[in-house]
C-alpha positions in Angstrom: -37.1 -6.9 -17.5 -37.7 -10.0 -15.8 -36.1 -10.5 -12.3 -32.7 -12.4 -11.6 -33.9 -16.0 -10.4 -32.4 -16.4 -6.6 -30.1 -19.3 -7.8 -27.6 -16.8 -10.2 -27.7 -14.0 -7.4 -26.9 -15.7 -4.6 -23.8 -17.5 -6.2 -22.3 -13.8 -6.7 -23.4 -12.5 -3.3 -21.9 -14.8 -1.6 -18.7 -15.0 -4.0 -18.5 -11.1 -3.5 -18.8 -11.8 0.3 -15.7 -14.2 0.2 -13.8 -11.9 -2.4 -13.8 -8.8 -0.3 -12.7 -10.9 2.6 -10.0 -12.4 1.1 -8.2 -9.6 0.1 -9.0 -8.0 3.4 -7.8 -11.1 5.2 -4.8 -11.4 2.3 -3.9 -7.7 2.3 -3.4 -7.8 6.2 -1.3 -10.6 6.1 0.6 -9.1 3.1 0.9 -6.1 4.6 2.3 -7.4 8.1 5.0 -8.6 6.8 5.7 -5.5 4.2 5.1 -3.0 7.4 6.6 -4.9 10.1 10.1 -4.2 8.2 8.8 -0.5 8.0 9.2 -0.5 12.1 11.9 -2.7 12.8 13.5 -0.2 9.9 12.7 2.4 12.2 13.8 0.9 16.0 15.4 -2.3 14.9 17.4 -2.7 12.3 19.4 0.4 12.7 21.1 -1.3 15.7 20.9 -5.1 14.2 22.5 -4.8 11.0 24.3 -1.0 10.9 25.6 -1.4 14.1 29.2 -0.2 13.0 27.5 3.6 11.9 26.7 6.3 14.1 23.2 6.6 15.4 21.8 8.6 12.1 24.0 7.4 9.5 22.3 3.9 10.6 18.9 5.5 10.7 19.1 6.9 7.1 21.0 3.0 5.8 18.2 1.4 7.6 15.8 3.6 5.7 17.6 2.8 2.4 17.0 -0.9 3.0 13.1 -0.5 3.7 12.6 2.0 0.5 14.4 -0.7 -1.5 10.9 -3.0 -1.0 9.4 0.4 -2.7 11.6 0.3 -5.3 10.5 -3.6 -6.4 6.8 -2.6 -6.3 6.5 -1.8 -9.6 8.3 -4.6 -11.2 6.0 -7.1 -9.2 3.2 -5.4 -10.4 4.0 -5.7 -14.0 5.4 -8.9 -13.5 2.5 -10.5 -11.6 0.3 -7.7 -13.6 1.3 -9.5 -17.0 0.4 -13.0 -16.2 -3.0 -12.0 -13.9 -4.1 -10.1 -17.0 -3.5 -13.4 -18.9 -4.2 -15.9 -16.6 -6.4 -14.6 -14.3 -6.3 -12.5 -11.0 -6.5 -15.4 -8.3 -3.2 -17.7 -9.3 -1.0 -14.6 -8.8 -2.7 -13.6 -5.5 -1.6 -17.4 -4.0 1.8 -16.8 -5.7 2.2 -13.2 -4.0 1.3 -14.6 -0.9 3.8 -17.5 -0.7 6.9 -15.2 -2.3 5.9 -12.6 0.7 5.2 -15.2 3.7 8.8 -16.8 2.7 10.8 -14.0 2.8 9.4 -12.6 5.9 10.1 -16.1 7.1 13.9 -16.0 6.4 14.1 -12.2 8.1 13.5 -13.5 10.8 16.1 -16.2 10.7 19.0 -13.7 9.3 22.2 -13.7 11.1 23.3 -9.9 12.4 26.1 -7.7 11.4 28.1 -8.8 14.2 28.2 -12.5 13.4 28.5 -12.2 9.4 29.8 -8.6 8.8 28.5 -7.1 5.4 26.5 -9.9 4.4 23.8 -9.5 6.6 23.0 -6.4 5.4 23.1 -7.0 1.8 20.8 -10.7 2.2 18.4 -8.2 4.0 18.2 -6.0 1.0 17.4 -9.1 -1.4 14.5 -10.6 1.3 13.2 -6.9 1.2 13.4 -6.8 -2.9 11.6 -10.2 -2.7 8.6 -8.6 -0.4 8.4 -5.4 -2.7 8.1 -7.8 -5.7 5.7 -9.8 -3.7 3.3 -7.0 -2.5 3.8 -5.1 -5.6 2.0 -8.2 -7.1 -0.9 -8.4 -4.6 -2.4 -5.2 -4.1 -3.9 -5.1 -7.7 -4.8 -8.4 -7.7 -6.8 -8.2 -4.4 -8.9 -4.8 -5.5 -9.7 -6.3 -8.8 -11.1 -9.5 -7.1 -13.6 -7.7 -5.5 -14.3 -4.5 -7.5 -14.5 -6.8 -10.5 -17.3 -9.0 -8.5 -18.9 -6.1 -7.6 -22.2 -4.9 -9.3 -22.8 -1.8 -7.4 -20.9 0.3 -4.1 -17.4 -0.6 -5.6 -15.3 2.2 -4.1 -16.6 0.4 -0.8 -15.8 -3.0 -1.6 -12.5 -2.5 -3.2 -11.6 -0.6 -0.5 -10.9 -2.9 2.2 -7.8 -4.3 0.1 -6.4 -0.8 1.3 -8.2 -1.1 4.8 -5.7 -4.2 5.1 -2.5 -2.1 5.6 -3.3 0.1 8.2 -4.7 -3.3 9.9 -1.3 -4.8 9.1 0.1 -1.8 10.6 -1.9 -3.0 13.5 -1.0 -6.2 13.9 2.5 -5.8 13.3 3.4 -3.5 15.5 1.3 -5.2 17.9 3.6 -8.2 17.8 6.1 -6.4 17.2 5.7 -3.9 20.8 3.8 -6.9 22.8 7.4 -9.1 21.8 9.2 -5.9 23.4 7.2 -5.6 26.7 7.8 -9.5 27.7 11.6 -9.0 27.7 14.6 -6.7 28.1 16.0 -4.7 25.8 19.4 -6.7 25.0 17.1 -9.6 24.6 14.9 -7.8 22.3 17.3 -7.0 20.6 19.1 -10.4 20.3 17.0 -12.5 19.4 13.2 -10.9 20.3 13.0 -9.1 17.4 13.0 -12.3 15.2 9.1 -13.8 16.7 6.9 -11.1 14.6 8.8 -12.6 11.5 8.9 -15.9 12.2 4.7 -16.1 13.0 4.7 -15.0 9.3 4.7 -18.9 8.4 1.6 -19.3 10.1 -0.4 -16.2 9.1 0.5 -17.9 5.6 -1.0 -20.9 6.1 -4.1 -19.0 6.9 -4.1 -16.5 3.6 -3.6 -19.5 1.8 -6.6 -21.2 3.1 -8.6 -18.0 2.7 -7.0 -17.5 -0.8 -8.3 -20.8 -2.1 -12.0 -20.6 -1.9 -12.6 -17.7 -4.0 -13.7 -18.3 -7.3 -12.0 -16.0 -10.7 -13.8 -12.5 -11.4 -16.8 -12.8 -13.3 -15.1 -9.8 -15.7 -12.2 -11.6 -16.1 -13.9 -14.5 -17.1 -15.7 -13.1 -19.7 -12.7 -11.7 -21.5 -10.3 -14.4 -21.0 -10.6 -15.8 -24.3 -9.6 -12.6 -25.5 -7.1 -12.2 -22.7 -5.2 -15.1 -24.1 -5.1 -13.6 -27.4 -3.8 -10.1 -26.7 -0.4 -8.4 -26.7 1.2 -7.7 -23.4 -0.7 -6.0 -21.1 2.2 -4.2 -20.4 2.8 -2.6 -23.9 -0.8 -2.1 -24.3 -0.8 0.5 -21.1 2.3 2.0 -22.7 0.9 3.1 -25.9 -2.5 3.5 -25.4 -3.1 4.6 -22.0 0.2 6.7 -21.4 -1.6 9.8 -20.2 -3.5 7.7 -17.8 -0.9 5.8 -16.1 1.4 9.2 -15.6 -1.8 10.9 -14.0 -2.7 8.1 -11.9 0.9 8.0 -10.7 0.5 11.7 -9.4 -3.1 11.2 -8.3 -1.6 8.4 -5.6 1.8 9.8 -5.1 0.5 12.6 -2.2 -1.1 9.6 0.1 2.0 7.5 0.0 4.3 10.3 0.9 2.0 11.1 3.2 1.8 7.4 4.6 5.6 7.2 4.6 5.8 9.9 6.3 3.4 9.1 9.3 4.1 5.5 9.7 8.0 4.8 9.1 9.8 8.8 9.6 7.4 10.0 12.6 8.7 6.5 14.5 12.4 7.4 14.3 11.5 11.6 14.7 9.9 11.1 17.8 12.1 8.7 19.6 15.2 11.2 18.4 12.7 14.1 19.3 12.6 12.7 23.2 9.4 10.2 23.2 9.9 6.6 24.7 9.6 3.8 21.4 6.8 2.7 23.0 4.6 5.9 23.2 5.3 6.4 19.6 4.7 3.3 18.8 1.2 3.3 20.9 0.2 6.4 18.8 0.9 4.5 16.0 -1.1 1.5 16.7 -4.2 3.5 17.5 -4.4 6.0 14.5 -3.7 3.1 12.6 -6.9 1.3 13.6 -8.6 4.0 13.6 -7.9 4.3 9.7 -9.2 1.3 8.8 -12.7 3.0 9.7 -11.2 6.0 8.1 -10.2 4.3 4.6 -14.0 2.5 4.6 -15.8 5.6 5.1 -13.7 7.8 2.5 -14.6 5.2 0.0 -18.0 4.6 0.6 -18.1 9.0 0.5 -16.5 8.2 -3.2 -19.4 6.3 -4.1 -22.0 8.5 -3.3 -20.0 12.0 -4.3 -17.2 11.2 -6.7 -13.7 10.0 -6.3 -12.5 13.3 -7.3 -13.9 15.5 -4.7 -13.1 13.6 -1.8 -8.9 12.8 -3.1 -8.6 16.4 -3.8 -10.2 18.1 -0.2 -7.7 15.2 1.5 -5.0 16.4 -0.6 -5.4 20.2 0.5 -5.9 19.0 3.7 -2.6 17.4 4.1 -0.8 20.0 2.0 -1.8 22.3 5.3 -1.3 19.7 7.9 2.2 18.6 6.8 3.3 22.3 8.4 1.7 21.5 11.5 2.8 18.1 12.0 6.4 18.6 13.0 5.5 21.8 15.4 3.2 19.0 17.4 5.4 16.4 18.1 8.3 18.5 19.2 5.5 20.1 21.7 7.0 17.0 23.8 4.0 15.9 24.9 2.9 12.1 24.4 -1.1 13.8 23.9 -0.3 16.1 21.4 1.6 13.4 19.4 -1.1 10.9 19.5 -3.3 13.8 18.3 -1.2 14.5 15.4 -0.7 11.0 14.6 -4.9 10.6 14.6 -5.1 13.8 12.5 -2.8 12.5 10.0 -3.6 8.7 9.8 -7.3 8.2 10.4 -8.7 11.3 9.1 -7.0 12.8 6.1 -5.0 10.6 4.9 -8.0 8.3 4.5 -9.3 11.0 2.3 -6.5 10.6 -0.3 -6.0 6.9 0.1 -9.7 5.4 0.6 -10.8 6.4 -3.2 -7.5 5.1 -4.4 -8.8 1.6 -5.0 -11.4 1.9 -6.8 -10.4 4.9 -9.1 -7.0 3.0 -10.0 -9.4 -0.4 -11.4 -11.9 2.4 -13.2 -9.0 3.5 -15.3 -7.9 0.8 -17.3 -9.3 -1.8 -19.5 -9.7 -5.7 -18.4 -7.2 -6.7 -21.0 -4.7 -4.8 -18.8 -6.5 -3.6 -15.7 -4.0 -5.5 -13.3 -0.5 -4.5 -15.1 -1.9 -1.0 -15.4 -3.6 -0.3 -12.2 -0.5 -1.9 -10.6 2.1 0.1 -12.3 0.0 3.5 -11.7 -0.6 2.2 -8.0 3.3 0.9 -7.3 4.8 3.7 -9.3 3.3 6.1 -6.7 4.1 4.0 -4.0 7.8 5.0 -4.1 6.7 8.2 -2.3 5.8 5.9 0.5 9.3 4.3 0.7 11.4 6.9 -0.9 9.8 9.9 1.4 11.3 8.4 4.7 14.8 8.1 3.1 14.8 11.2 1.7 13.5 13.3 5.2 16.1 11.3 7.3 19.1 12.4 4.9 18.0 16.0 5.2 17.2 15.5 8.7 21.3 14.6 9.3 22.5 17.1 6.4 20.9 19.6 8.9 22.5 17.7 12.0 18.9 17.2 13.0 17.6 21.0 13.1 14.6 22.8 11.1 11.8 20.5 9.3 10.5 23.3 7.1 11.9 21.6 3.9 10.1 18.5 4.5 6.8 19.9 5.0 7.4 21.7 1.5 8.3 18.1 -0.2 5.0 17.1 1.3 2.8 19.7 0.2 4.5 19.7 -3.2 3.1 16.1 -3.6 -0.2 17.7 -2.4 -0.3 19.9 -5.1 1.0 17.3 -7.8 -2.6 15.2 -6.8 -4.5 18.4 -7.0 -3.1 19.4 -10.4 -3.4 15.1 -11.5 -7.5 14.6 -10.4 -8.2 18.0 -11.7 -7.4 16.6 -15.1 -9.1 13.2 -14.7 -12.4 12.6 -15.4 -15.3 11.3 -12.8 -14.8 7.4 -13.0 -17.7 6.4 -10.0 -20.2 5.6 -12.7 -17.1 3.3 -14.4 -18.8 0.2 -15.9 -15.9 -2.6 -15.6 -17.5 -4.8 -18.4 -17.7 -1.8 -20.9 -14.4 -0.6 -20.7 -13.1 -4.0 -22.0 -14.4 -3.5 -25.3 -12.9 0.3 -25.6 -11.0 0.4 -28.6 -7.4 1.4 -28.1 -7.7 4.3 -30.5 -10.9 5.7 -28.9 -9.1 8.0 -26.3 -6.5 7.5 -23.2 -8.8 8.3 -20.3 -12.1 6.1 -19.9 -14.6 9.1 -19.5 -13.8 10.1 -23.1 -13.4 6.5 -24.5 -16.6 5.0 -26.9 -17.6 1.6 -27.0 -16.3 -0.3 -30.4 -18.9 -1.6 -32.6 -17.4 -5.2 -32.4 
C-alpha cells in the first residue's frame, strides 16, 4: 500500500492535536462550574440558602439541590445527543458551553434566603437543572471529538475529556478556598462565595475561543448524509441497542458513586467528623490533581490490555476500599485523610473512570453514538449526584452514628460493574467507521455485530 502523502496526515495530526485539547480545555471549564456547586453544596450553600434548617437537615437540602444537576444529565444528553447525531458534534459543544457559563454566571448573582425567603432556593434549583442539562450535553460531545479523530491510542485520547473534571475539581476549589483565605468568614460568606461563579464569564470566553477552531469529526463527516436521513437517534438506541445502553449504565454507575462519594460527601463528613474546611478541602485539591495523571494512565493501560480488565480490578478495588474509607477519616488525623482521599481519587477510582471514555464511544453506532453514549454515560452519572444525597439522609436517620450501610451501597455498585463488564465484550480493537454500517438487526453489542453488505 502506498504511503499517506504528508499533506492529508498532517491536517488530521494536528486537528487531533486541537480536538483533544479542546475538550480538555472545554471539559475543565465545564466542569468548574458543575463541581464548584458540588463544594459550595457541601460548605456553602447549606448556610446561604437553608439557613432556616438545622445544621443536617440543610446539609441533606443542600445535597438535594446539587443531585438535581444529576438528575438533568440525561435529558441534556439526549437532547444535545439528538441534534449532535444530526448535526454534528461541534455546534452542540459551543451551545453546552454557553447554557453552562450562563448559569454559573447568574449563581453567582443570586440573592440569599434571607433577602428573598423561598425563592432563592427554588431559582438555585432551575440554574442547577440548566448546568445538568448543559454538561449532560458536553461530556459526549467532547470524547467523540477526539476518539472519533483518532486513528490509533483512543482510550488515551478520549480520555482527557474525563481528565477535565478532576482538573475542574482543581481549579474550583482552588478559587473557591484561595476566595476563603483573603477574607473572614461572615464576608465569605456574604458575598465571597459569589467570585468563583462570577469568573465563569470569563473562563467562557476562553472555551469559546478554544471551541471554535476545531474542525467536525472525520467519522461524522462521512455519515452525515446518512445522519440526516435517519430516525431519531434516540429511538434507534432504544430498540436496537437496549441491552447495551442498560449494561453500559451499570458498567459506569460504580465510578460515579464512587466519585460522589469522594468529592461532594467526604467534604461535609469530615468537617462534621472534626477536620477544619480547609484541610479537607486541601486533601481534596491534591488527590484531585493527582487523578488527572491517574485517569491518563488507566486509559492508556486500556489500550494496551483491554478496557475490561482494568474497569473490573478498579471495581474490586473500591468494593474493598469503600470499608476502609470511613474508619480513616474518623482516625482524626489530617495525614490519614489525605491518604484516604489519594487512595480513593488518584488511584482506584481512575481505574473505573479512565476506560469509561472510550468504552462508552466503542458501543454505539455513529448514527447514534452521542444520544447513546450520553444516555449510558448520564444515566450512570446519577450515582455521582444521587450517592451524596442518599449517605447524608442515612447519615441524619442515624443522628450521625455507624457508616457500615454506606460502604454496602458502595460495594453493591462495585459488584453491579463487575457483573455489567463481565457481560460485555472487549471493544479496544472497536473500529469507529465500521460500526456505522452495522445493521440494526445484526446484534445489540458491537463485538457480535456483522458488517451489512450495503
Amino acid at each position: 500500500m502506498p504511503e499517506t502523502p504528508p499533506s492529508q496526515t498532517q491536517p488530521s495530526q494536528t486537528q487531533l492535536r486541537r480536538a483533544v485539547s479542546s475538550s480538555f480545555i472545554g471539559s475543565v471549564i465545564e466542569y468548574y462550574d458543575f463541581l464548584l456547586y458540588a463544594t459550595a453544596s457541601a460548605v456553602i450553600f447549606n448556610k446561604v440558602f437553608f439557613s432556616s434548617l438545622d445544621p443536617l437537615a440543610a446539609t441533606v437540602a443542600s445535597f438535594g439541590t446539587f443531585a438535581t444537576g444529576y438528575l438533568a444529565r440525561p435529558l441534556g444528553g439526549v437532547l444535545f445527543g439528538h441534534f449532535g447525531d444530526r448535526l454534528g458534534r461541534k455546534r452542540m459543544l459551543v451551545l453546552t458551553m454557553t447554557l453552562m457559563g450562563i448559569a454559573s454566571f447568574l449563581i453567582g448573582l443570586l440573592p440569599t434566603y434571607d433577602q428573598i425567603g423561598s425563592l432563592a432556593p427554588i431559582t438555585l434549583v432551575l440554574l442547577r437543572i440548566l448546568q445538568g442539562i448543559a454538561v449532560g450535553g458536553e461530556w459526549g460531545g467532547a470524547v467523540l471529538m477526539s476518539a472519533e479523530h483518532a486513528t490509533s491510542r483512543r482510550g488515551l485520547w478520549a480520555s482527557f475529556t474525563n481528565a477535565g473534571a478532576p482538573s475542574g475539581m482543581v481549579l474550583s476549589t482552588a478559587v473557591l478556598t484561595g476566595t476563603g483565605a483573603v477574607m473572614s468568614e461572615q464576608a465569605f460568606l456574604s458575598w465571597g462565595w459569589r467570585v468563583p461563579f462570577l469568573l465563569s464569564i470569563l473562563l467562557l470566553a476562553v472555551g469559546l475561543f478554544v471551541r471554535m477552531r476545531v474542525t467536525e469529526t472525520p467519522v461524522f463527516e462521512a455519515a452525515r448524509n446518512a445522519a440526516a436521513r435517519q430516525t431519531a437517534p434516540l429511538f434507534d438506541v432504544l430498540r436496537n441497542h437496549p441491552k447495551t445502553l442498560l449494561l453500559a449504565v451499570g458498567v459506569g454507575l460504580s465510578a460515579f458513586v464512587a466519585q460522589g462519594t469522594l468529592t461532594t460527601y467526604l467534604i461535609a463528613y469530615g468537617v462534621r467528623a472534626g477536620f477544619p474546611r480547609q484541610a479537607v478541602l486541601n486533601g481534596l485539591t491534591l488527590s484531585s490533581a493527582l487523578a488527572v495523571v491517574g485517569i491518563v494512565g488507566c486509559a492508556a493501560l486500556s489500550d494496551r490490555v483491554g478496557r475490561r480488565p482494568v474497569v473490573l480490578t478498579g471495581a474490586l478495588l473500591m468494593a474493598v476500599f469503600g470499608f476502609v474509607l470511613f474508619p480513616m477519616v474518623n482516625s482524626g488525623s489530617t495525614a490519614v485523610l489525605t491518604l484516604a482521599l489519594v487512595l480513593g481519587q488518584s488511584i482506584l477510582h481512575p481505574l473505573m473512570f479512565g476506560p469509561l471514555a472510550a468504552l462508552y464511544t466503542e458501543l454505539f453506532a455513529t448514527r447514534s453514538r452521542y444520544t447513546g453514549a450520553s444516555l449510558g454515560y448520564q444515566i450512570a452519572g446519577l450515582g455521582a449526584g444521587l450517592a451524596p444525597l442518599l449517605f447524608a439522609q442515612l447519615d441524619a436517620s442515624s443522628g450521625g452514628g455507624g457508616t457500615t450501610t454506606t460502604s454496602m451501597i458502595i460495594a453493591a455498585s462495585c459488584l453491579l460493574t463487575v457483573l455489567c463488564v463481565l457481560a460485555l465484550r472487549e471493544t479496544r480493537g472497536q473500529d469507529l467507521t465500521s460500526v456505522a454500517v452495522v445493521a440494526p438487526s445484526s446484534g445489540d453489542l458491537p463485538g457480535a455485530a456483522k458488517p451489512s453488505s450495503a
